[in-house]
C-alpha positions in Angstrom: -1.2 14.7 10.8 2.4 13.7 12.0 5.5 13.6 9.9 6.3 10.0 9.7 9.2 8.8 8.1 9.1 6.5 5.1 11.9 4.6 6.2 9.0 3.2 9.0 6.6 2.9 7.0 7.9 1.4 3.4 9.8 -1.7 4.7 6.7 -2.8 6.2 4.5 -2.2 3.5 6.6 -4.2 1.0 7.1 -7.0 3.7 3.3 -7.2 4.0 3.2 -7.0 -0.3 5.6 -9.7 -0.2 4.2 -12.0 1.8 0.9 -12.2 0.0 0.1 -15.3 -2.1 -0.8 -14.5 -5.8 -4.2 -13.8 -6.1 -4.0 -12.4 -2.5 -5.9 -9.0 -1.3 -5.1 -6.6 2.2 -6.6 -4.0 3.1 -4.4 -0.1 2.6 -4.9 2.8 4.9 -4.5 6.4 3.0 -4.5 9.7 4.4 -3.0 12.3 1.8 0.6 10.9 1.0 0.8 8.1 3.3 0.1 5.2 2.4 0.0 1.9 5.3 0.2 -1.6 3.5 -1.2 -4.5 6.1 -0.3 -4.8 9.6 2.0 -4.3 11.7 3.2 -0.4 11.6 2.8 1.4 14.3 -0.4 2.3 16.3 -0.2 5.7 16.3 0.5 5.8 12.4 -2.3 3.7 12.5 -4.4 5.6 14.5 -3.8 8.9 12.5 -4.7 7.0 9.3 -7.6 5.8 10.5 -9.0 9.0 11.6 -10.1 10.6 8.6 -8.1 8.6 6.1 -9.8 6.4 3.1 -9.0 2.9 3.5 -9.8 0.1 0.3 -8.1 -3.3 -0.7 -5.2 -4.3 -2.6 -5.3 -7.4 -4.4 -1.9 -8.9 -5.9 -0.9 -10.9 -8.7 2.6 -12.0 -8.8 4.6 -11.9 -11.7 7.1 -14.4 -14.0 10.0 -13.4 -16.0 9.8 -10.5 -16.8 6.1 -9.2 -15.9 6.7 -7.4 -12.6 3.0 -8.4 -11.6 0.4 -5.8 -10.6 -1.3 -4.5 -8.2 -5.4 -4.0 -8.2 -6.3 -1.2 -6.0 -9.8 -0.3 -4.7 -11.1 2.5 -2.9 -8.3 4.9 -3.7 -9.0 8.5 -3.4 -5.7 9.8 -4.8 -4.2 7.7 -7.2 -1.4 9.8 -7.8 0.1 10.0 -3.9 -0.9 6.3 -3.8 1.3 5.2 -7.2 4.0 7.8 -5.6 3.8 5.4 -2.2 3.7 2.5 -4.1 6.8 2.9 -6.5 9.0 3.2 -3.4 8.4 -0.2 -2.9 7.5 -2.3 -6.2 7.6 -2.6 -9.7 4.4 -4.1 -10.3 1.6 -2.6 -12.0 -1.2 -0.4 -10.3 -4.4 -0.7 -11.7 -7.2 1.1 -9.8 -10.8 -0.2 -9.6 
């Protein structure tokens, strides 16, 4: 797989993150440490993920305060690279289903 640069690939993930309503699920693309959040990144990021990668749905509660929220992840194969991706971005909670 290509070396893609995170710098591509996080803004759009926590722009997609963002822009869901609490409560609200999208569906992730994984394929070893990257991680694609949504829609929007680029088609042959896309197309490298999708060929062979896991894919699963991420459903979002927004926080108050001081709760950062979490993050409700299914179909994950490695939670570890996944959290890695994810921390980049946000502060909530990953819980994996």
């Amino acid at each position: 797989m290509p070396d893609y640069k995170q710098s591509d690939i996080d803004p759009v993930n926590q722009r997609n993150l963002k822009a869901l309503d609490n409560g609200g699920t999208t569906t992730y693309w994984q394929k070893a440490k990257v991680v694609a959040i949504g829609a929007g990144h680029k088609p042959n990021l896309m197309a490298d993920l999708q060929d062979g990668g896991a894919t699963g749905k991420i459903t979002i509660t927004k926080g108050k305060l001081a709760d950062p929220g979490s993050l409700v992840v299914t179909g994950c194969r490695n939670r570890r690279e996944f959290e890695d991706s994810i921390k980049r971005i946000s502060k909530k909670k990953v819980e994996f289903k």
